[in-house]
C-alpha positions as CSV (number, residue, x, y, z in Angstrom):
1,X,7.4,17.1,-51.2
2,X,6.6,16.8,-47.7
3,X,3.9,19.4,-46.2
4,X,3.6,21.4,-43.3
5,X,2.2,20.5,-40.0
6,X,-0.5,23.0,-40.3
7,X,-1.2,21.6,-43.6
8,X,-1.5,17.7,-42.2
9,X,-4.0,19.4,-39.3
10,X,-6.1,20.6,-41.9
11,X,-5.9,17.6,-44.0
12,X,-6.3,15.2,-40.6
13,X,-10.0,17.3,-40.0
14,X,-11.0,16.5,-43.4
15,X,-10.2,12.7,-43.7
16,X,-12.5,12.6,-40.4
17,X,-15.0,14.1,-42.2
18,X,-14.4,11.7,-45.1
19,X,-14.2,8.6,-43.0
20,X,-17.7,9.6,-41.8
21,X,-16.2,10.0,-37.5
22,X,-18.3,11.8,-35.2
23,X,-22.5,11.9,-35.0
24,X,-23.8,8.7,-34.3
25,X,-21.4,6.1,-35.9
26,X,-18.5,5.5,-33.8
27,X,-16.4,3.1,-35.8
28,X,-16.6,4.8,-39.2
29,X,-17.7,3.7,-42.1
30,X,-17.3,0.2,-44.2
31,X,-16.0,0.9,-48.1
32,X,-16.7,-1.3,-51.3
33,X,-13.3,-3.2,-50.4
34,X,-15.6,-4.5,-47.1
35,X,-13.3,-2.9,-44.6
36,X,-13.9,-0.4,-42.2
37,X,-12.6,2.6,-42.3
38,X,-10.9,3.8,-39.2
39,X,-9.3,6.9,-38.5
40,X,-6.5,6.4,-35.7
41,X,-5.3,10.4,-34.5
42,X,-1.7,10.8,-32.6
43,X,-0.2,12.8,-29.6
44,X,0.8,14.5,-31.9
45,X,2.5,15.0,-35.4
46,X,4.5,12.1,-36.5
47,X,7.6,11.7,-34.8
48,X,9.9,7.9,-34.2
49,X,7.6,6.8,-31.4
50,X,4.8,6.3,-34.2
51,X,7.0,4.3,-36.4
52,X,5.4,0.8,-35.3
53,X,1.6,2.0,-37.2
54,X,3.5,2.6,-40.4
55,X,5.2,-0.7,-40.0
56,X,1.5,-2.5,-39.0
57,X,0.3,-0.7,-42.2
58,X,2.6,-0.9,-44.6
59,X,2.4,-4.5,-44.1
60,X,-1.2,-5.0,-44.0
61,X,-1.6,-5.9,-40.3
62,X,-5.0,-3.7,-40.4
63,X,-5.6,-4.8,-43.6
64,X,-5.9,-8.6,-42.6
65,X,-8.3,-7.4,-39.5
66,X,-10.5,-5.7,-42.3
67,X,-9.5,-2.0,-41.1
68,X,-8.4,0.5,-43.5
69,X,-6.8,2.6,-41.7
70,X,-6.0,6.5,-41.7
71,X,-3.1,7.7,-39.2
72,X,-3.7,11.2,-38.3
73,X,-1.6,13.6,-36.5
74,X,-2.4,15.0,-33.3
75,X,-2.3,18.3,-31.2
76,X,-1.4,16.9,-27.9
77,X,-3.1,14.6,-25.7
78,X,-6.0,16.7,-24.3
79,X,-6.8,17.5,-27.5
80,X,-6.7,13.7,-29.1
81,X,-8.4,12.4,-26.1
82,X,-11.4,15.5,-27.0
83,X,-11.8,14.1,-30.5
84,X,-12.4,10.7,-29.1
85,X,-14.5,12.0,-26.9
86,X,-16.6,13.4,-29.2
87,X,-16.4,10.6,-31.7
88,X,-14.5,12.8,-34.0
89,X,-11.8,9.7,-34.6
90,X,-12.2,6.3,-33.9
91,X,-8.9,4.9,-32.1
92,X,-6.5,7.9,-30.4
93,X,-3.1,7.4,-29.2
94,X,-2.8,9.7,-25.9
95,X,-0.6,9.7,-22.7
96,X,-2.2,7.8,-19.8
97,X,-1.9,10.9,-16.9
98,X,-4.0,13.2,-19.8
99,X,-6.6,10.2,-20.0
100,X,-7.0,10.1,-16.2
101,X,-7.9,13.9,-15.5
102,X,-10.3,13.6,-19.1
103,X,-12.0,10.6,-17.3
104,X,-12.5,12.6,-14.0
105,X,-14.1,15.5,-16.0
106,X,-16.7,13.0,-17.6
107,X,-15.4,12.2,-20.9
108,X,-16.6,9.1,-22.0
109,X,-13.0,7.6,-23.2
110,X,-11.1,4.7,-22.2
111,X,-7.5,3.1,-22.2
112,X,-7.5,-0.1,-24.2
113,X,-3.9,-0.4,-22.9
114,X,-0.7,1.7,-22.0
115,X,2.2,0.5,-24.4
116,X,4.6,2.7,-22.7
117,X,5.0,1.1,-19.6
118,X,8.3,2.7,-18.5
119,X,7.0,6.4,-18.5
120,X,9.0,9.1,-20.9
121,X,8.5,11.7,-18.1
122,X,12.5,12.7,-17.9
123,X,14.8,16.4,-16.7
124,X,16.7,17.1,-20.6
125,X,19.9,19.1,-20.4
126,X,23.0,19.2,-22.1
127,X,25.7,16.7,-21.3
128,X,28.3,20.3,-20.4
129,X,26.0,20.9,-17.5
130,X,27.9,17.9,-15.9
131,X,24.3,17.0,-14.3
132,X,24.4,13.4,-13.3
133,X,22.0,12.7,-10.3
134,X,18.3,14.7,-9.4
135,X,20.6,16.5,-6.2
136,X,23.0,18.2,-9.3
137,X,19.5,19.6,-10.3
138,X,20.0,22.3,-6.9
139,X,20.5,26.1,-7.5
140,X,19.2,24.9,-11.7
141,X,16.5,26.7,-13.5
142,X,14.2,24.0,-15.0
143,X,11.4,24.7,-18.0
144,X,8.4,23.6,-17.5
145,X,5.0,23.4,-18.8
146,X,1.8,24.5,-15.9
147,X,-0.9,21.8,-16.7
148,X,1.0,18.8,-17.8
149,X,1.8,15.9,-15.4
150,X,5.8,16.6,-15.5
151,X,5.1,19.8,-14.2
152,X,2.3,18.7,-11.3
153,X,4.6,15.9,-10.0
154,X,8.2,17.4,-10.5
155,X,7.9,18.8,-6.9
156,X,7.3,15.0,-5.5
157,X,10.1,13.7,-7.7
158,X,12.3,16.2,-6.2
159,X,11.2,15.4,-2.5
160,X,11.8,11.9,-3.4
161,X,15.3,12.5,-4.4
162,X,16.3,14.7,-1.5
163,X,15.7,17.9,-2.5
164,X,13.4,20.9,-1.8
165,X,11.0,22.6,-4.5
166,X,12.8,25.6,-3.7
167,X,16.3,24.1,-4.5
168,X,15.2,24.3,-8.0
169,X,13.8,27.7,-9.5
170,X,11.0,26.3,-12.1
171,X,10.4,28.5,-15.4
172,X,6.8,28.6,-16.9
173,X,7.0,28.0,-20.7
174,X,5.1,26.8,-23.3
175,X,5.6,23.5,-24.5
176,X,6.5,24.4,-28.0
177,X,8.7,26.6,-26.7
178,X,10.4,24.2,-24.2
179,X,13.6,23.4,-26.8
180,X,14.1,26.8,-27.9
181,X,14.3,27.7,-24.6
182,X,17.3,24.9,-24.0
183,X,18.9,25.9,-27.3
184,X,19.1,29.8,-26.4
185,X,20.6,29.0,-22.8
186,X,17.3,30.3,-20.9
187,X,17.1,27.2,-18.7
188,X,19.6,24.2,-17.3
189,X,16.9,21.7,-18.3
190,X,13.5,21.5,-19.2
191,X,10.8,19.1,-18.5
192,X,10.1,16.6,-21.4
193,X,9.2,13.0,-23.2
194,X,13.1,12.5,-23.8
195,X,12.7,10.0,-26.3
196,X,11.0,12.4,-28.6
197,X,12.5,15.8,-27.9
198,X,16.0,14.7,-26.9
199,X,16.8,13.5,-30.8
200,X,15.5,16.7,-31.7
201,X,17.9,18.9,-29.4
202,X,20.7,17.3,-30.4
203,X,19.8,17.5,-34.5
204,X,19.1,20.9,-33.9
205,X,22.0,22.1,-31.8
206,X,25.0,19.5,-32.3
207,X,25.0,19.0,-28.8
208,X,25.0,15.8,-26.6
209,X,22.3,15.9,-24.6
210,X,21.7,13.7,-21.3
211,X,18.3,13.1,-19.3
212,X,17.1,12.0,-16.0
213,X,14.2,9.5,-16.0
214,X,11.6,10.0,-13.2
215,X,10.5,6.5,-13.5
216,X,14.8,5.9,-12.5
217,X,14.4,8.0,-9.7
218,X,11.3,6.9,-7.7
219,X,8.2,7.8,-9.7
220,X,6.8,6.2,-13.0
221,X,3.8,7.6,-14.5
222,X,2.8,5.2,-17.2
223,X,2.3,6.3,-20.9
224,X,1.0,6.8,-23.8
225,X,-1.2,4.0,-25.0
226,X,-4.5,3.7,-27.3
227,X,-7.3,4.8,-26.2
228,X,-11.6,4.6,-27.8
229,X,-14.9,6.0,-27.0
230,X,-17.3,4.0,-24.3
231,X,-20.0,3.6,-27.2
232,X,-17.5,2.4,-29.6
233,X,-16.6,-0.5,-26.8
234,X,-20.3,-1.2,-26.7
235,X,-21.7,-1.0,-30.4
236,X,-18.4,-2.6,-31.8
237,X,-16.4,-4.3,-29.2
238,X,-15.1,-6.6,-32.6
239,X,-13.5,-3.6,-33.9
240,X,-11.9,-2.9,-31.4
241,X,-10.6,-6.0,-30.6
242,X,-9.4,-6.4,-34.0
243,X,-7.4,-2.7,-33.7
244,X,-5.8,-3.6,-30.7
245,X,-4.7,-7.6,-32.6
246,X,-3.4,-5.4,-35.2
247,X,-1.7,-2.4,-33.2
248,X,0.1,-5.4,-30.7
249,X,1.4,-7.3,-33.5
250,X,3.0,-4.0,-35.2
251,X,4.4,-2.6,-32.2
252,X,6.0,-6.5,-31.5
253,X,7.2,-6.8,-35.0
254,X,8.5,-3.2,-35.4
255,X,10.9,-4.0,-32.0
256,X,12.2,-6.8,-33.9
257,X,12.8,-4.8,-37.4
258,X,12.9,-1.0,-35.9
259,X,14.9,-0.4,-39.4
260,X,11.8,-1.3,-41.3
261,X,9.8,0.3,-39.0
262,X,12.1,3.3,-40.1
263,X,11.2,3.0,-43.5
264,X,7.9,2.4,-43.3
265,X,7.4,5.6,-41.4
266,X,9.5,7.6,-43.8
267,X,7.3,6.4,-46.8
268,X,4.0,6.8,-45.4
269,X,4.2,9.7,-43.3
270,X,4.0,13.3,-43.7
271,X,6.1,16.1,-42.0
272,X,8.0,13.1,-39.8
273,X,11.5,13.8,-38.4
274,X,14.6,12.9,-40.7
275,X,15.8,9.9,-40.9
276,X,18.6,9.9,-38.2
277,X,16.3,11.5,-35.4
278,X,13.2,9.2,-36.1
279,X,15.7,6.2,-36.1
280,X,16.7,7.4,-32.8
281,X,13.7,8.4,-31.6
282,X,12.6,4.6,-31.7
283,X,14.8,3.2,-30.6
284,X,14.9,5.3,-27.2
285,X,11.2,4.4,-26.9
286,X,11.3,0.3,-27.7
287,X,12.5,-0.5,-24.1
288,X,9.6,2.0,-22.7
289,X,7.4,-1.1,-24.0
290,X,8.1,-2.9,-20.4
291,X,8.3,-7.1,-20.0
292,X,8.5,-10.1,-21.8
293,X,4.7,-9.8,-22.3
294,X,2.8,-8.5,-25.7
295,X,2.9,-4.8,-25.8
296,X,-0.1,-3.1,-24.9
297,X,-0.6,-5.8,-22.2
298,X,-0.7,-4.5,-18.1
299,X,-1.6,-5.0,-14.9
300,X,-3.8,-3.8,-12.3
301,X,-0.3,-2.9,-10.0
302,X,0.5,-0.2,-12.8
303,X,-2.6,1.4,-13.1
304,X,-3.1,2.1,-9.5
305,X,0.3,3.4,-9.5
306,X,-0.2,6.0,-11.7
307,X,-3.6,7.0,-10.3
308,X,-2.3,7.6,-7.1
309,X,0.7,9.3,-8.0
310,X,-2.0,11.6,-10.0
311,X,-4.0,11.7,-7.5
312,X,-1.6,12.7,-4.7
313,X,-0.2,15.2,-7.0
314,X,-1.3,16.1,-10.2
315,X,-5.1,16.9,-8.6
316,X,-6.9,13.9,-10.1
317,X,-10.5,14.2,-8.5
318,X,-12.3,11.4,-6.9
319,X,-9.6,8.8,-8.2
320,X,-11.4,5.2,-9.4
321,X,-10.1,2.0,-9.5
322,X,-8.2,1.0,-12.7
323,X,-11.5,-0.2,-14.6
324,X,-12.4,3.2,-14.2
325,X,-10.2,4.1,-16.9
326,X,-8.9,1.2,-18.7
327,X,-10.3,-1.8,-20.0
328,X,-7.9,-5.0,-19.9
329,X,-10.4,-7.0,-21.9
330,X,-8.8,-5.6,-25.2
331,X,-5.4,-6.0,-25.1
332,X,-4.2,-10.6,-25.0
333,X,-1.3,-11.9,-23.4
334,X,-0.9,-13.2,-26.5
């Protein structure tokens, strides 16, 4: 019987508490097996872009780096990037524009490596809206969230594609209720990670749904990746390398066997999507991963791309250069 999400939150704050996370230990805890325990917390709860962990788990990727590793789910990206802050979980997995703004406020966290190169950032609408280019966006009402990066650069990604923020009347709502708010005919589009909530939409409604990529029409924001705690780098730098071996070589085996990424997900998670949606939920995110390189794997180039689109317009203070906020050290070419 599968449980809840509330239930999973409440059982996610207790295995950090059991895995000993937080106070002055920032890797965890090592258990009579010898391997550390290691609590890795999501963007939030399971859904098909997670798939490749279960895979690395179920077949003892960790395992063979000495990790025994916990997958919790997650409340967002503010809020994982918080609980690594604060040494409340080891490892988070968090979108890279959220990590930027954390870093500018002080929080001790870094990027070990963006995964989703392409970003998700994308316009969702139904395929009967006959949208088909940003300029079929004019005279549209378009949901979207105030504080998240969509929402901060949607503006420039309109200018880029010819139009005017006032060619497009913009509807505050909150991002759980972003799909409702498609569903019941309340906005043309909304603003979204399409991979994720585009699956969804369609399970839910029966209807085709179509998406604009920002990163199609002029602007790529790069996304979510994993991310640790400064002292964990510098007390454990081992563990962390070993994480990030582990995490590369699921996400590059799970491309290659995305149906047994499927099943590994389904058997090890709790309160994931069905079946059909999490299939296609991964399999819209696997060419997100970018080049021929290892996942997990970028460059300098990307980084300051997304800083300065952030900075520009999504109010990133005192932008850095890309050490700043990531650390290439972590994730090998191979």
């Amino acid at each position: 019987m599968k449980r809840t999400a509330t239930t999973i939150l409440v059982t996610a704050a207790l295995l950090v508490a059991a895995t000993g996370c937080g106070g002055d230990d920032p890797a965890g805890t090592t258990g009579a097996d010898g391997r550390k325990q290691v609590t890795l917390t999501l963007n939030w709860v399971p859904y098909g872009e997670h798939a490749p962990f279960y895979y690395g788990l179920q077949n003892g990727y960790y395992s063979a780096e000495g990790i025994d590793l916990k997958i919790l789910p997650g409340n967002g990206s503010g809020n994982t990037v918080k609980q690594v802050a604060q040494k409340q979980t080891d490892f988070g997995w968090a979108d890279s524009p959220v990590l930027l703004k954390s870093v500018a406020t002080g929080m001790p966290v870094r990027s070990l490596g963006a995964y989703l190169e392409k970003g998700p950032s994308s316009v969702e609408f139904f395929s009967e809206k006959t949208i088909r280019t940003p300029a079929d966006l004019k005279g549209k009402t378009v949901g979207g969230t105030p504080g998240d990066a969509l929402y901060a650069t949607f503006p420039a990604w309109l200018e880029k594609n010819g139009l005017k923020k006032d060619d497009v009347k913009v509807v505050n709502v909150d991002a759980a209720g972003k799909i409702a708010a498609l569903a019941e005919g309340r906005v043309d589009a909304i603003m979204g990670f399409f991979h994720d909530q585009a699956p969804t939409i369609e399970s839910k409604t029966g209807k085709k749904v179509d998406v604009l990529l920002f990163a199609d029409y002029g602007m790529n924001l790069l996304g979510t990746g994993l991310i640790a705690n400064t002292q964990t780098l510098q007390k454990d730098p081992e563990l962390a390398r070993k994480f990030v071996r582990a995490t590369q070589k699921s996400w590059a085996d799970a491309a290659r066997d995305p149906a047994g990424a499927v099943t590994a997900m389904a058997a090890l998670a709790e309160n994931e999507p069905a079946p059909e949606v999490l299939t296609k939920q991964l399999t819209l995110v696997l060419p997100l991963l970018g080049g021929e390189g290892p996942p997990g794997v970028n460059t300098e180039a990307q980084w300051t791309e997304t800083i300065d689109l952030m900075s520009r317009y999504a109010e990133l203070k005192d932008p850095g250069a890309p050490d700043a906020y990531w650390d290439s050290s972590y994730a090998k070419q191979g």
